[in-house]
N, C-alpha and C positions, 0 to 999 in steps of 0.2 A: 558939284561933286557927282560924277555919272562915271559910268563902266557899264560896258556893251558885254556881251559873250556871245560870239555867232558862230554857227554851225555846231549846234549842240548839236548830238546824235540822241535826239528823243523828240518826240512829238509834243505838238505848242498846247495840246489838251491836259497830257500828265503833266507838264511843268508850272503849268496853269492854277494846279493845286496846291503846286508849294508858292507860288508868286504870291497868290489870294491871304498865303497864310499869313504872311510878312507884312503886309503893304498896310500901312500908317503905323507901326510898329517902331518903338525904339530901336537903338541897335543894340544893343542889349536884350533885350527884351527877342527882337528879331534873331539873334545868333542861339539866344537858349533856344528855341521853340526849332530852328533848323537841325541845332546839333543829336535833340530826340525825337525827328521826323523819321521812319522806315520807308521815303521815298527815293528811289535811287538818283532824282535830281537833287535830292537836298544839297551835298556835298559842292557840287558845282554853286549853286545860287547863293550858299555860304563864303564860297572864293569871293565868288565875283561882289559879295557884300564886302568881305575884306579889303579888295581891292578898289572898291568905291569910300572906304572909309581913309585907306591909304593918300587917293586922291586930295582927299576933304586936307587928313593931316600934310601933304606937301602947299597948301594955299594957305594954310595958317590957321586954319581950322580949328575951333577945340571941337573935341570928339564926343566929349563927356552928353554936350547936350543934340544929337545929332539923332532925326528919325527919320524912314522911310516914307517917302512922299509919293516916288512915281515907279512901278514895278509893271512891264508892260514885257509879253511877251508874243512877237510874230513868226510867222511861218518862214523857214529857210529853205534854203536849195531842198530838192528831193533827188535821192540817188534812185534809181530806176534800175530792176534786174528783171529776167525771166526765169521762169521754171515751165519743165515740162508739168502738161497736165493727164486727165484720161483722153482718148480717144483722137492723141495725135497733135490735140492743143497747145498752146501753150499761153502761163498767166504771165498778169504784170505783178511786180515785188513791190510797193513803192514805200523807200523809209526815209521820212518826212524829217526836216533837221527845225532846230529852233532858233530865233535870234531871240536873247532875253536883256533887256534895256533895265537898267534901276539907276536912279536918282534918290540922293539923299538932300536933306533940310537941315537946317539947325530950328530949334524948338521956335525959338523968338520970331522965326518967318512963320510958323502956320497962322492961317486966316482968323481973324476973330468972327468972323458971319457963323462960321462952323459952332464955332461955343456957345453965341448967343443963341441961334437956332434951338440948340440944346437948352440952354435954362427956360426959353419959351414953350417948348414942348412940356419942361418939368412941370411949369407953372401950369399950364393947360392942364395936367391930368389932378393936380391937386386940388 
């Protein structure tokens, strides 16, 4: 269950913070926390979780138990402009695109090394 979105028109660093937000995240869980994000990538990364979920549900997927596993976002094309500058120069524009990758799971796949990790840490501090 994967969905790509490439040549976002935003830089791989603000998209970055809404990927972070998401990743190990129900999808539930993942869609509330998107829909009251004030980041102008939310909306996009919301599709494209749509669209990974859509994925899931044409393979036969139940949906109900399904979470974020892999949310990776690279560097895209960069469109390149000039502007005039002072004294006759002139600069470079460069607005950098995103390609953002996310993979979905169903629960029953994640790792058990991950949880035990966890109760051995518990046990340690008690």
């Amino acid at each position: 269950m994967k969905a790509l979105l490439t040549n976002y028109h935003q830089s791989p660093r603000k998209v970055r913070l809404v990927a972070d937000l998401i990743r190990g995240k129900s999808v539930s869980q993942a869609k509330a926390a998107l829909a009251f994000l004030p980041k102008k990538s939310s909306p996009a990364v919301a599709k494209l979780l749509d669209s990974a979920v859509a994925n899931a549900r044409n393979l036969g997927i139940s949906t109900a138990d399904l979470f974020v596993k892999k949310v990776t976002v690279d560097k895209g094309s960069v469109v390149r402009s000039f502007r005039p500058f002072a004294r006759g120069r002139s600069g470079t524009l460069r607005k950098t695109m995103s390609i953002v990758s996310l993979e979905l799971a169903t629960s029953a796949s994640k790792p058990a090394k991950l949880t035990a990790k966890k109760h051995s840490k518990l046990e340690a501090r008690s």
